[in-house]
C-alpha positions in Angstrom: 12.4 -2.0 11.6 8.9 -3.2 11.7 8.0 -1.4 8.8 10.7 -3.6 7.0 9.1 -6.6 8.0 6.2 -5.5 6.7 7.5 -5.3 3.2 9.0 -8.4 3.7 5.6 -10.2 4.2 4.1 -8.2 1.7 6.7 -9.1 -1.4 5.1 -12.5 -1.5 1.9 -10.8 -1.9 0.3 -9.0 -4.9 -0.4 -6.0 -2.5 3.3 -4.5 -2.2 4.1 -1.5 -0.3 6.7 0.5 -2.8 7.1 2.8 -0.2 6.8 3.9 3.1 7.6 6.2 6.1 5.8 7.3 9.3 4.4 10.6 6.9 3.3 8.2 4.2 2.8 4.7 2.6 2.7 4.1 -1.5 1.0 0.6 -2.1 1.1 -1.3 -5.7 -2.3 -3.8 -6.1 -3.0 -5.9 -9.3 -6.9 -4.7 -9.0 -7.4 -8.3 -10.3 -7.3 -11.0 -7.0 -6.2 -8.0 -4.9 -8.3 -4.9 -5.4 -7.9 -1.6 -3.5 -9.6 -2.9 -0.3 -6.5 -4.9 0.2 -4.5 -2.0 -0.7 -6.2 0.2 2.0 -5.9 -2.7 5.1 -1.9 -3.3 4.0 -1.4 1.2 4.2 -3.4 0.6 7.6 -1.1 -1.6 8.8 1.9 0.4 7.8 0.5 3.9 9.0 -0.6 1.9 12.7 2.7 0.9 13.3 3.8 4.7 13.8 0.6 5.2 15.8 -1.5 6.7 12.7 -4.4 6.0 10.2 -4.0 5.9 6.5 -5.8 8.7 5.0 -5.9 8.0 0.6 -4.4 11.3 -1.4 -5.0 9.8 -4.7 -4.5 6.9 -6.8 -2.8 6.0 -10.2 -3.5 3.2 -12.9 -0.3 2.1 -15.4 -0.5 0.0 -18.4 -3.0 -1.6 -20.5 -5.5 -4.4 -19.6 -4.5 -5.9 -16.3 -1.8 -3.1 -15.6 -0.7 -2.0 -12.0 -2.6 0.2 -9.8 -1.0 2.4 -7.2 -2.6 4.0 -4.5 -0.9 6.6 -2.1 -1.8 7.4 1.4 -1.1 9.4 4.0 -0.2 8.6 7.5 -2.4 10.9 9.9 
């Protein structure tokens, strides 16, 4: 439930979680007005409300000039 509202504040936001669940939390940035710091408080967020830190596994870049950046964490 909370993590629902989360993606509710967040799809107004160019930080997105894609997807989440108390094992792990996928986060899309544009790496342009929001870079991967903003990426990495937003997975915080997410992996706190289960009672864990966000730990980064790896991340992924798509497209061509401004693309979208993804970066995937871990809840720990």
């Amino acid at each position: 439930m909370v993590l629902a509202a989360l993606l509710l504040v967040s799809a107004c936001d160019a930080v997105q979680i894609v997807e989440g669940s108390d094992t792990h939390v996928s986060i899309r940035y544009d790496g342009i007005m929001n870079g991967f710091d903003q990426a990495t408080q937003l997975a915080q967020k997410a992996c706190a409300v289960h009672g864990k830190t966000a730990k980064l596994r790896r991340t992924y870049y798509e497209g061509l000039g401004a693309g979208e950046r993804f970066a995937f964490f871990d809840c720990v």
